[in-house]
Phi, psi and omega in degrees: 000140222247114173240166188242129196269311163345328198232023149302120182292340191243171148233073157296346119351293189297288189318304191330300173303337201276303211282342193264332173297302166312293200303314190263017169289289169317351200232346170289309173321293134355304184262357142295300158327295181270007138316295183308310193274013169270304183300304194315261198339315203268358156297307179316278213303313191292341178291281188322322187271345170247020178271326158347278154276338171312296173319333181292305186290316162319312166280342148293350180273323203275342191090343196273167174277117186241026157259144174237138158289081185321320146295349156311071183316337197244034150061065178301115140347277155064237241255326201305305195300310210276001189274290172329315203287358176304282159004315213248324163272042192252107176349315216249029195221093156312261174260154169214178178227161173250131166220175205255188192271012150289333187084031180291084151337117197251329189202148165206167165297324198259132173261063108311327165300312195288157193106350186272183192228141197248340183294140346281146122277098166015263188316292200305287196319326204263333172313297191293005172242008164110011200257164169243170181221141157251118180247146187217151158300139161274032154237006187090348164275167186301144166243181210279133185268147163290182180250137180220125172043047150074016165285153173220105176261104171295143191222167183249353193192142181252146166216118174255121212253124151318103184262172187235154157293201209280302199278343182096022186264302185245192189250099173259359176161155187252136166307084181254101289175099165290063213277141170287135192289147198293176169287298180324331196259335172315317185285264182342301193287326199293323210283342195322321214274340185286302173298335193278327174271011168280289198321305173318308185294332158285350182278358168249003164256338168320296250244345181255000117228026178324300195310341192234024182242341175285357190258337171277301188316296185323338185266319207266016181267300200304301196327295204297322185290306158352266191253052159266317189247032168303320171294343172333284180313291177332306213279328188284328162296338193275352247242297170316221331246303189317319198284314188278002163272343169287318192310308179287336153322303170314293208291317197309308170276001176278309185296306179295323141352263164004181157255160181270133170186174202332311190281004183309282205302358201253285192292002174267349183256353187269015178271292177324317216264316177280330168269340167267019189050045193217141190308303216268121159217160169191154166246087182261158194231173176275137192277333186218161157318341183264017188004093163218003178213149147276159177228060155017099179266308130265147262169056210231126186238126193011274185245009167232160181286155159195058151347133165059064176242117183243138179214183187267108206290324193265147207083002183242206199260013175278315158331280170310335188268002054068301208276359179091022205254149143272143186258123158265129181205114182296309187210180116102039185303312183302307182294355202251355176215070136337328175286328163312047230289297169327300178321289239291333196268334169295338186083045212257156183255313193242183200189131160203120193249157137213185191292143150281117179224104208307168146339318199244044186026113157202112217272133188248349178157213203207160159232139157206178149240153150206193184192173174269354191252190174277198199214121164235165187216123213270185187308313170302315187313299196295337175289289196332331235242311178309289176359276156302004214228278188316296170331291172305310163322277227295305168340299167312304183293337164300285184321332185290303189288352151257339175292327148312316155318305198298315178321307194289315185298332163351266158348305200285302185283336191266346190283170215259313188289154159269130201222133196220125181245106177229170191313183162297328182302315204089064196241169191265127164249342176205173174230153151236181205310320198280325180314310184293321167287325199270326201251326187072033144284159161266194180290333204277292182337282190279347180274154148112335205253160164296133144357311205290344162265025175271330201300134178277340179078014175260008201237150204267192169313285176321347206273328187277295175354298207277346177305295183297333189282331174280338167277357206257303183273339170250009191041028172190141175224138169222157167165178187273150184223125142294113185245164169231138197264176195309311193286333176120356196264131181300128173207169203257145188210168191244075179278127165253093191247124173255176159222133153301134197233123165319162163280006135284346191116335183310123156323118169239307172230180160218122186261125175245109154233149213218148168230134179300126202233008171302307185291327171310289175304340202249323146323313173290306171323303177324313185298320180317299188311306184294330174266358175226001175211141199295126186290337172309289184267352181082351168287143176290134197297165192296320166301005197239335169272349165275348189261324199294263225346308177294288198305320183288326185293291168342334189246326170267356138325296182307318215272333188050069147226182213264182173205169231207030181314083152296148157262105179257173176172101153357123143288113147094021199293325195281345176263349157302287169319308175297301167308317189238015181063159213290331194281315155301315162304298155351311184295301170327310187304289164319338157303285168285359167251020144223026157292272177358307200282301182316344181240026154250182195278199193254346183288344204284191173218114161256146181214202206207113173256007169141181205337251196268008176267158194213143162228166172205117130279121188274106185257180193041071178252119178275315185240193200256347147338325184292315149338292188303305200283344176262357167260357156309309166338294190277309180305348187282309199301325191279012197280346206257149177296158168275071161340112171216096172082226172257016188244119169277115159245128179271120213224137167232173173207121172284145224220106141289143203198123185217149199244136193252123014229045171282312178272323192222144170245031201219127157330248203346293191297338189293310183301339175279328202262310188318285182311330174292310186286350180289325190265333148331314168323274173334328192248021198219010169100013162048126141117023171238187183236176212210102163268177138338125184215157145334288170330312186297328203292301185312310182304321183271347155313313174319292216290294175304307163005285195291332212270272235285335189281357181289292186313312176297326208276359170273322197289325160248022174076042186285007198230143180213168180271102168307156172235130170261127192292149173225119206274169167266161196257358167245349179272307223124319181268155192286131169240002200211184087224156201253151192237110158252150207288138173254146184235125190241076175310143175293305137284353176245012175058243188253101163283115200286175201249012160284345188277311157270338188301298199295299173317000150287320178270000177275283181308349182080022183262359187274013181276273169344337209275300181282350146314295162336281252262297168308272219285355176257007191268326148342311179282319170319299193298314165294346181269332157310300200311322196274332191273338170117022167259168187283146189283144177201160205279124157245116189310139167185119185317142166251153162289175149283319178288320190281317176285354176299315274246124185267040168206011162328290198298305195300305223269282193319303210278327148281341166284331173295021213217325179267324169299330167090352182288173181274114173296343168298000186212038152222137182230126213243124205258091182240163213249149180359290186292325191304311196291323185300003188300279180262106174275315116021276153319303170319272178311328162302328201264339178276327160264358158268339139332299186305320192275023178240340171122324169358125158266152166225149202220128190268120187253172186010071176284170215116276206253010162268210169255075188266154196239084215292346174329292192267004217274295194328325178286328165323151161272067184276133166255343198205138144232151211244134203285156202255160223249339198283316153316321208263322171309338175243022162283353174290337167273309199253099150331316190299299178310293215303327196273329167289352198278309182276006169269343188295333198254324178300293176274042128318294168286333171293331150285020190097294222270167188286157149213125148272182206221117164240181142120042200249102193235024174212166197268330178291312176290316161293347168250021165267322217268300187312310214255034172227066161056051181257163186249308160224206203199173185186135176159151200309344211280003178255308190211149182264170179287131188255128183322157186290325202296314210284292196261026152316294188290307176316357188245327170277345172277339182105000000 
């Protein structure tokens, strides 16, 4: 570039040299001087301060005392003279003076001075207030000396030095001290005028060259003007593009600015939507960790909003935008992410995103624009969009984190537990609401204060030793606390304490939280109590009587002493519930166990093993009398009935007794021998006691024996039926049989079923049993029909457990139903006590039988509990004399009368009466001749095998 030097306008250059010459004439001076005189003072001042401590030191070393007298006439000499005389020999020490805190001259070199007084003086008052002073000539020369010893000794400085006493408390006198000039300050003043010409000389090449980089600047500021304005034209084409990057700027940092509030997100995208011109703007976050979907929070479609649109990321330009990247995509964006289904429905052509991406790079989520039209963008323009991408994170990431707050003070005011935050001290800073409910203390109460006024005072030293050794080193302690609330009451609570840390490591809090555990405990107990005692009577229960149970044995080993199991077990319990409903039984129950308690000692152990057994352990028992007499005891008290409401109940109890350690030396094996001996009771007539026999041990082995081969002989089909014929008593002909069950044992041949039924019906095998029994007897009938006898009624025994059985009728109505039999010629035979179970109950199950065609028959009528009340309501058709009547009419008037009132009310009811077990020709013409109707008994036929009385039914 060509510059023409002729049309400078200015000769900036010559003044520059004129005014610069000047200035540094002046300023070299000027800084010579007060150079020169800087070294000189700093020169000065350090002679003095190291004239200072000379004097200091010296009189502490010598010790001496610088008070005088001015009326001391004789001068004392003492210490003072020979101290001074240090002084003098000191090169650079003309002279010195002492003077008191009068300014009184005490000692000098000349003693002409002394006595004189120098007050007021400058310097000496500021020595004498404890400071030190220096007087100098301002011209740098020695100045004119007083004459000492007719001498005129020139000096360069007076310097008056603060002497202190011994201890340093006070000022007791001043030093004046005629200083010589140093060697250092002779070289400094000789040197003055060699600093005054360095300073000139450096201030003219400063100035040679200042002179020639302002003479360079000048060609390159004109250079510069030159084509600044060549550059014009260029900068007035940018000045629009320029006006709309401040316009967007502006707006861009009026919005990202702002404070945050509902509308942020709304108006950063409609910010957006205007500086790139484009319809589309929206902000979506990730709906989950698995960033696979956006959620739209703004939305802004052309002048409306449309919020909370979730779609699927993959295959789209978020996806990439994923990787922290900004995506630019100018036009044809929908062909370049076909899977983008959002595109495809807005119809957008161009497209540009970038990441939200938090503080702690955590990608939260997307900003974009777009549009239906393409997108250029200009240079400046693309940073904005990151701009805003940061902004909005950080935004998000406030709202995450206030919406956090707000959870935790939630938490913190709404949780059920008490939560208490106190300092490193352990002083209290804050509570929440629940603290307060649980402890009852308040905010008022409780800040500022220790913890420790919670304390119940029930845990010892050790317990806090190890609370702190564990919060300390592990930093958290939990565990159960006794606390005491506001009002005094002691209570149990479930504590948890952390400690809080600086990010050095340091303890800053403690968080305590805790929850009232009263009901919790008091649950437990309850729950102990329900597990270890029977909720009816409050006894302890069997598990809770099996553990004492051991321990007494166990203590009466050591001890080689005896102990005492009784067994009780209710007589007949079950028809008491059934007669007088459970709620009299309950009473019954609760009655007697608390007889039971009233006639043993408090040492003994009564418990309740389940529905109606009772055990009461005896300890220190010496003989088996002892036994005897609490089991006497109990039987008489139960002898008077059991009052309930307006209902007499009469109650007995069969009584097992096993002696420790004649019978057993083991808890177990003794309660087993006790229960063996209960049913040896029972089975010798109820309402008596039992001891433990050998004898007994054998039986009930048998007696399992027989159980577990019971179990087998159903599982192979060991059982079969006899038919017993049952006549009319006046034709002769068989009209009936009764199918009674035979056990055809693999070794023990034909066992008869008075021998097994009850074990059977104690194991529960008789339900299985008498099924077998209805459907082969079923079968039987039908199999007559096919062979060409004539149809007749077969008879066939119910248990008490099977008719009890809640599917009973469903059972009779499908086999008679698979079987093909006629139900009018099965007749189902039950016994007294069975119908009294439920009368109720009863009756519903009697009359639906009956409505199936069903005969039903009262079997050993008699020999129960008959209740003629309900026998009437019953649907009976027959009742049949028990065989125990009919063996002794020939003899016993009593059977005979009973037999004949039994056939009298039969027929007044309507009903049949048969007779069975009718074995002499005499006992049939007794039956014939008081009206009985039929009969059944060896004197016609024994129960016979089907073959056999297959053929007896066809001759007839």
């Amino acid at each position: 570039m060509h510059i023409d030097k002729k049309k400078e306008p200015f000769n900036f250059l010559w003044w520059y040299s004129v005014i610069s010459f000047i200035c540094i004439v002046i300023i070299s001076t000027i800084t010579g001087f007060s150079l020169s005189r800087f070294l000189t003072n700093s020169t000065l001042h350090l002679d003095a301060v190291g004239m200072k401590y000379f004097v200091q030191a010296v009189f502490e070393f010598e010790k001496a005392s610088l008070y005088f007298s001015i009326e001391d006439k004789e001068r004392r000499e003492i210490k003072f003279s020979n101290i001074f005389k240090k002084f003098i020999t000191n090169p650079e020490v003309t002279w010195a003076k002492a003077y008191d805190m009068e300014g009184t001259i005490l000692w000098a070199n000349d003693e002409r001075f002394i006595g004189h007084n120098f007050m007021p003086n400058p310097e000496l008052i500021q020595a004498l207030s404890g400071s030190m002073a220096v007087s100098s000539g301002t011209s740098g020369k020695p100045l004119k000396g007083e004459h000492i010893f007719d001498k005129a000794v020139p000096y360069f400085a007076e310097i008056y030095l603060p002497i202190w006493s011994i201890n340093r408390d006070k000022v007791v006198g001043v030093i004046e001290v005629y200083k010589v000039p140093h060697t250092l300050f002779n070289v400094i003043r000789r040197g003055n005028r060699l600093v005054w010409i360095t300073s000139s000389l450096g201030g003219f090449f400063l100035y040679a060259s200042l002179f020639w980089i302002v003479k360079r600047a000048t060609f390159v500021i004109y250079r510069q003007q030159v084509e600044l304005r060549d550059a014009n034209v260029v900068l007035e084409e940018k000045i629009k593009d320029s006006e709309c990057t401040a316009e967007a700027l502006s707006s861009l940092l009026i919005t990202t600015g702002v404070d945050s509030n509902k509308h942020f997100f709304h108006d950063c995208v409609r910010d957006l939507a205007k500086i790139y011109d484009t319809r589309y703007a929206f902000v979506g976050v990730f709906v989950d960790d698995s960033h696979t979907s956006i959620r739209t929070i703004a939305f802004l479609d052309g002048a409306d909003f449309l919020d909370n649109i979730e779609y699927n990321v993959s295959g789209t330009p978020c996806e990439d935008i994923l990787n922290m990247n900004i995506k630019f995509v100018p036009m044809s964006v929908v062909q370049k992410y076909p899977k983008d289904e959002f595109l495809r429905e807005i119809k957008s052509e161009s497209y540009f995103g970038a990441p939200l991406i938090s503080p702690l790079k955590k990608v939260l989520g997307v900003v974009v624009v777009t549009d239906r039209k393409p997108m250029s963008l200009q240079l400046w323009e693309q940073p904005l969009l990151g701009l805003m991408a940061n902004r909005l994170a950080l935004e998000l990431e406030r709202q995450s984190a206030v919406d956090a707050l707000k959870l935790a003070e939630s938490v913190f005011n709404e949780s059920f537990e008490a939560i208490l935050i106190t300092n490193r001290d352990g002083h209290i800073l804050r509570i929440n609401p629940a603290f307060t409910r649980i402890t009852g203390y308040s905010s008022t109460d409780v800040i500022g204060k220790n913890p420790r006024l919670l304390s119940s005072k029930y845990h010892d030293k050790a317990f806090y030793e190890g609370f702190w050794r564990s919060l300390l080193n592990e930093g958290v302690w939990r565990g159960e606390i006794w606390n005491r609330r506001r009002n005094g009451e002691v209570f149990p609570m479930w504590q948890s304490v952390s400690t809080v840390r600086d990010k050095t490591g340091e303890i800053i809090q403690f968080i305590s939280i805790s929850s009232d555990i009263t009901e919790k405990k008091a649950s437990e107990e309850q729950i102990h109590h329900l597990a270890h005692f029977d909720v009816l009577t409050d006894l302890p229960n069997r598990a809770s009587f099996q553990n004492e149970f051991k321990r007494a044995v166990a203590h009466a080993t050591r001890e080689n002493s005896k102990l005492a199991l009784l067994f009780l077990d209710i007589d007949h319990f079950k028809l008491i519930n059934d007669a007088y409903g459970h709620l009299v039984g309950d009473e019954v129950l609760k009655s007697i166990a608390k007889c039971l308690i009233d006639l043993v000692r408090g040492e003994d152990l009564v418990a309740r093993l389940g529905g109606d057994e009772f055990t009461i352990l005896l300890s220190g028992v010496r003989e088996s009398l002892d036994a005897v007499l609490i089991a006497k005891k109990i039987l008489h008290r139960l002898e008077t009935p059991f009052q309930y409401q307006k209902t007499e109940v009469a109650t007995s109890v069969s009584i097992g007794i096993s002696l420790f350690p004649e019978n057993a030396k083991d808890a177990s094996t003794l309660l087993k021998k006790a229960d063996t001996a209960m049913y040896r009771a029972k089975d010798v007539g109820r309402n008596n006691f039992q001891f433990f026999t050998d004898e007994m041990n054998k039986q009930v082995q048998k007696r399992l024996n027989m159980e577990t081969d019971l179990r087998k002989g159903i599982e192979r089909d060991e059982f079969l039926l006899h038919y017993q014929p049952q006549l009319c008593i006046t034709t002769g002909e068989i009209i009936a049989c009764e199918a009674l069950i035979r056990w055809q044992h693999p070794t023990q041949g034909l066992i008869l079923p008075e021998l097994f039924i009850p074990i059977a019906e104690e194991s529960g095998l008789i339900n299985p049993l008498s099924k077998w029994v209805v459907e082969t007897a079923c079968r039987q009938w039908t199999q007559w029909q096919h062979n060409g006898i004539s149809p007749l009624t077969i008879a066939v025994n119910l248990s008490g457990r099977q008719f009890t059985s809640y599917n009973l009728v469903q059972m009779i109505n499908k086999t008679v139903m698979d079987t093909g039999m006629d139900p009018q010629y099965l007749e189902l035979e039950l016994t007294e006590s069975v119908l009294m179970l439920n009368v109720k109950e009863t009756n519903k199950t009697l009359g639906a039988l009956r409505d199936m065609g069903i005969s039903l028959s009262v079997d050993d009528f008699g020999t129960g509990y008959s209740s003629l009340a309900y026998l009437k309501r019953f649907p009976i058709d027959k009742l049949k004399i028990d065989q125990s009547f009919v063996q002794d009419l020939d003899n016993d008037p009593n059977d005979a009368a009973i037999v004949i009132a039994t056939i009298t009310l039969a027929h007044n009811l309507h009903l049949t009466a048969i007779a069975e077990g009718v074995e002499t020709a005499s006992q049939l013409q007794f039956l014939k001749e008081n009206g009985c109707d039929q009969f059944q008994g060896y004197y016609f036929s024994p129960p016979l095998p089907p073959d056999e009385i297959s053929s007896l039914l066809r001759v007839g």
